[in-house]
N, C-alpha and C positions, 0 to 999 in steps of 0.2 A: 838182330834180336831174335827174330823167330828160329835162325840154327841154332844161335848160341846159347838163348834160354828161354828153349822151348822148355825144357822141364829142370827147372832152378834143382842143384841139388845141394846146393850148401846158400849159409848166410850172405853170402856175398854176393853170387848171384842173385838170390831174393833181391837181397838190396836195390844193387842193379836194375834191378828189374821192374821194384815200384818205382824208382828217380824217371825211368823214361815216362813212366805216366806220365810227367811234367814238363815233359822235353817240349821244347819250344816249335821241333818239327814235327810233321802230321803224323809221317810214316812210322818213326820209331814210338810212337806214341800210340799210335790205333794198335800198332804190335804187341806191345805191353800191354795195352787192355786187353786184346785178346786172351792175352796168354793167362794173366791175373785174373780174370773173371772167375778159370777154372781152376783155380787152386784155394784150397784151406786160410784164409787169411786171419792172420794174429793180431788179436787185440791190440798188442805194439803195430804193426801194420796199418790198422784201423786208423790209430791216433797217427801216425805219418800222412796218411790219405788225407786227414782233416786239415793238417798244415797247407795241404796243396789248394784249399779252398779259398784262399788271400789272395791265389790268382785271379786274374780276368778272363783266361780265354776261357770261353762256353765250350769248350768243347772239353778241356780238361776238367773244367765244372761239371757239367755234365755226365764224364765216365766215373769221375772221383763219388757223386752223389749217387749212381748206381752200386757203385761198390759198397757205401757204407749202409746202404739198404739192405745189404746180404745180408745183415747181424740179426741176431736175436733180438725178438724185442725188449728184454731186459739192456740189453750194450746199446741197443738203435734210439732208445729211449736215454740213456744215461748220455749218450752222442748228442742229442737233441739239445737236449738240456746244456751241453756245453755251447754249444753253436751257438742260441739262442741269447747266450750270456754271453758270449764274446761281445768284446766291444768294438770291432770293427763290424760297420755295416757289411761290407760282402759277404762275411762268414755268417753273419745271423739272416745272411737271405736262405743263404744254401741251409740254413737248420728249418725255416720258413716252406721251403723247395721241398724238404724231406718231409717235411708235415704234413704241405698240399699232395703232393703226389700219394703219400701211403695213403692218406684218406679218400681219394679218389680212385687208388686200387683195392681200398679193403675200406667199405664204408662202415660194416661192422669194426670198426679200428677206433671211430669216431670219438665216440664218447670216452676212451680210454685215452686218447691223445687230449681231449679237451680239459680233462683231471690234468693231463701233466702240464697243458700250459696253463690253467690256471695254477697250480702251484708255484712254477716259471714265475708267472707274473708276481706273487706273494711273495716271495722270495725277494724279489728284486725292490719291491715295495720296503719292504722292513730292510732290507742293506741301504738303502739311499737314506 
């Protein structure tokens, strides 16, 4: 992974290249994070990464929930909010994951993340 795409130049590679985030093995898998850290990722991108969140391994959780942290907080927040409303428990921990942690790196963050879950919650209040 790392000769082959170190520096993705078409779609395909891309591709390639976020699927091994998920890879079942470490190696090709820490590879891809590597390399994915430093590259521009696309909102399509984004929403791939979030698919990978249904998994179990912690460890894939874990690179997949650094990566969607890159986003803006306009996208990180619109992310959130999907997480959060999925209805499988493991993805609404990882939207949960993404909450505690931003607000324990940016406590100034606090009160802006608390507006969006309690909307979250209102939301979810009027649909049931």
């Amino acid at each position: 992974i790392q000769v082959l795409l170190h520096e993705p130049k078409n779609e395909i590679q891309r591709k390639a290249l976020f699927e091994a985030i998920a890879d079942k093995s470490d190696y090709p898998r820490q590879a891809a994070f590597g390399i994915v850290k430093r590259l521009d990722i696309t909102k399509e991108e984004y929403s791939n990464l979030e698919d990978f969140l249904k998994l179990k391994n912690e460890d894939i959780r874990r690179n997949v929930i650094f990566l969607l942290k890159k986003q803006n907080d306009t996208d990180l927040s619109a992310c959130v909010e999907r997480l959060l409303g999925n209805k499988k428990d493991i993805i609404r921990l990882a939207g949960f994951d993404i909450v505690k942690t931003t607000i324990e790196e940016n406590p100034e963050k606090a009160e802006d993340i608390n507006s969006m879950l309690d909307k979250i919650y209102f939301q979810q209040i009027i649909c049931k």
